[in-house]
C-alpha positions as a Markdown table, in Angstrom:
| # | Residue | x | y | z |
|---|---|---|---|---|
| 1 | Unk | 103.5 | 125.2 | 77.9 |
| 2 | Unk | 105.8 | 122.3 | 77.3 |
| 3 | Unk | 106.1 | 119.5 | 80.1 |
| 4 | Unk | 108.9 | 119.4 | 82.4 |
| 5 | Unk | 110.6 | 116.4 | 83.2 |
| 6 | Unk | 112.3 | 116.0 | 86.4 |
| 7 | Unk | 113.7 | 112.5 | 88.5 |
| 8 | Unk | 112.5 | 111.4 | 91.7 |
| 9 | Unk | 115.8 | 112.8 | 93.6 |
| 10 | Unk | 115.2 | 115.8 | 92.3 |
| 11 | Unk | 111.4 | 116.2 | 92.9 |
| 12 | Unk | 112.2 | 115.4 | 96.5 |
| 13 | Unk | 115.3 | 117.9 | 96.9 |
| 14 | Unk | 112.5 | 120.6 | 95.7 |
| 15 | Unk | 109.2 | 119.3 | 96.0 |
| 16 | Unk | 107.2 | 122.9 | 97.4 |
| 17 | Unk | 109.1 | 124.4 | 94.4 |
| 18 | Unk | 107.9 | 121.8 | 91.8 |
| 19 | Unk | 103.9 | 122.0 | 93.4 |
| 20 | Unk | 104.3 | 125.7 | 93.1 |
| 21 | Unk | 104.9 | 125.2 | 89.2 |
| 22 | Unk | 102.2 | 123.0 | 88.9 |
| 23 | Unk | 99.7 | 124.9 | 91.4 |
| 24 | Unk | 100.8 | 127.6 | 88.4 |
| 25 | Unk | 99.3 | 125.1 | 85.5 |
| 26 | Unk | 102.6 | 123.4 | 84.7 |
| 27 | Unk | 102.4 | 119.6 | 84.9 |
| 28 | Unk | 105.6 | 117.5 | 85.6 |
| 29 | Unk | 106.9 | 114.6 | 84.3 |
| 30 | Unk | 108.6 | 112.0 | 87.2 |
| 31 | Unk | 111.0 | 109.6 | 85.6 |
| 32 | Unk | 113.0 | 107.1 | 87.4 |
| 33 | Unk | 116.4 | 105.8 | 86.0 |
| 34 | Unk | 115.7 | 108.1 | 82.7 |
| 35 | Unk | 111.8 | 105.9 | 82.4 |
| 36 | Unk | 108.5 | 108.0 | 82.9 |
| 37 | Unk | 106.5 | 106.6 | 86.1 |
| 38 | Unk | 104.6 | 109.4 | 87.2 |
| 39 | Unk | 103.0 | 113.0 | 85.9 |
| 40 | Unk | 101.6 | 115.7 | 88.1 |
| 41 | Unk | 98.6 | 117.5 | 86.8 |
| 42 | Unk | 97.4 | 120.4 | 88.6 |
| 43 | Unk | 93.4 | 119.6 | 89.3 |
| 44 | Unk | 91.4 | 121.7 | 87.2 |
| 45 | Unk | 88.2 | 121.1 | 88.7 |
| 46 | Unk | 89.1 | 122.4 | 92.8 |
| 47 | Unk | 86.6 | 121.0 | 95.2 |
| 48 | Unk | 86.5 | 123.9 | 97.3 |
| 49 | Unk | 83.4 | 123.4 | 99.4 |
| 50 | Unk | 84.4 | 120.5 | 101.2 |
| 51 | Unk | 83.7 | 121.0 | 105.5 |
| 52 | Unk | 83.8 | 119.0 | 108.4 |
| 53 | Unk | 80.1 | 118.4 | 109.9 |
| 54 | Unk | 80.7 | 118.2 | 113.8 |
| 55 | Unk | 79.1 | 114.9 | 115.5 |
| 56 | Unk | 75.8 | 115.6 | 117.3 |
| 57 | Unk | 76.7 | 113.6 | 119.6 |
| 58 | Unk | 79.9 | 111.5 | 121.3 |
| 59 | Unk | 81.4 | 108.0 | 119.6 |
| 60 | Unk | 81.5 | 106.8 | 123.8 |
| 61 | Unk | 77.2 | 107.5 | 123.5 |
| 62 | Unk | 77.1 | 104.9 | 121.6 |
| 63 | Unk | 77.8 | 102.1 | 124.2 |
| 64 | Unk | 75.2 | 103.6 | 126.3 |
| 65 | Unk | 72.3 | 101.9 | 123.1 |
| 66 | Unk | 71.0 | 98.9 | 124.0 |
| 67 | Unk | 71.6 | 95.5 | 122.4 |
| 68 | Unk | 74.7 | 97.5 | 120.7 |
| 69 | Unk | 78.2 | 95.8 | 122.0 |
| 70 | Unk | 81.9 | 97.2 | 121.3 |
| 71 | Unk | 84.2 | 95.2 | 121.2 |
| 72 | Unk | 87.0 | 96.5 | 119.1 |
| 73 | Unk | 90.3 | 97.3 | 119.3 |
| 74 | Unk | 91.0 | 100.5 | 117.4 |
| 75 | Unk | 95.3 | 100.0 | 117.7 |
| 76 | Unk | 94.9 | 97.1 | 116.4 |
| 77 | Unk | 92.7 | 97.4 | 113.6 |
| 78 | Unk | 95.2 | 100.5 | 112.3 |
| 79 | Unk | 98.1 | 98.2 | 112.8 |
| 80 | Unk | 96.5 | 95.5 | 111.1 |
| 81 | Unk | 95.9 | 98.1 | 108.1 |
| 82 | Unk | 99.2 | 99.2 | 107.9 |
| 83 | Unk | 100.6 | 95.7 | 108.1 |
| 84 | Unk | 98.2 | 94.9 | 104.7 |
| 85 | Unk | 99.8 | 97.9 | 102.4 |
C-alpha cells in the first residue's frame, strides 16, 4: 500500500477521515509548503488493557497525616506549566 501524502490544511479540513485510513493500515505523509514534517503510522502493537485504578482513599486525607504540610497551589502550578511549553 503506497503512502499518501497530504498538507496540513488538508489533514485539518478531514482529519476523522484521514485517522480512519490510517486506523485501516494506511500511513500518511504531512508535508508543509510541498516539505515532509510529519507521518502517521497506525500503532501496531495496541495497548489495550490499560484501566483506571480508583484511589483507596481521598487526595484531602492526606492533610489529615501528621508532620505532612500542603502548601501548593494547583492553578498555579498548571499555569506555570503551560506558560513553559
Amino acid at each position: 500500500m503506497a503512502m499518501k501524502s497530504v498538507s496540513v490544511a488538508t489533514l485539518k479540513g478531514n482529519l476523522s477521515g484521514y485517522l480512519a485510513a490510517v486506523k485501516k493500515g494506511q500511513e500518511i505523509l504531512v508535508t508543509s509548503h510541498r516539505h515532509p514534517i510529519a507521518r502517521i503510522v497506525p500503532i501496531k502493537d495496541a495497548v489495550t488493557d490499560l484501566g483506571i485504578i480508583p484511589a483507596r482513599k481521598p487526595v484531602s486525607s492526606v492533610k489529615n497525616l501528621k508532620g505532612v504540610r500542603l502548601k501548593a497551589d494547583l492553578l498555579a502550578d498548571l499555569l506555570a506549566d503551560r506558560r513553559r511549553r
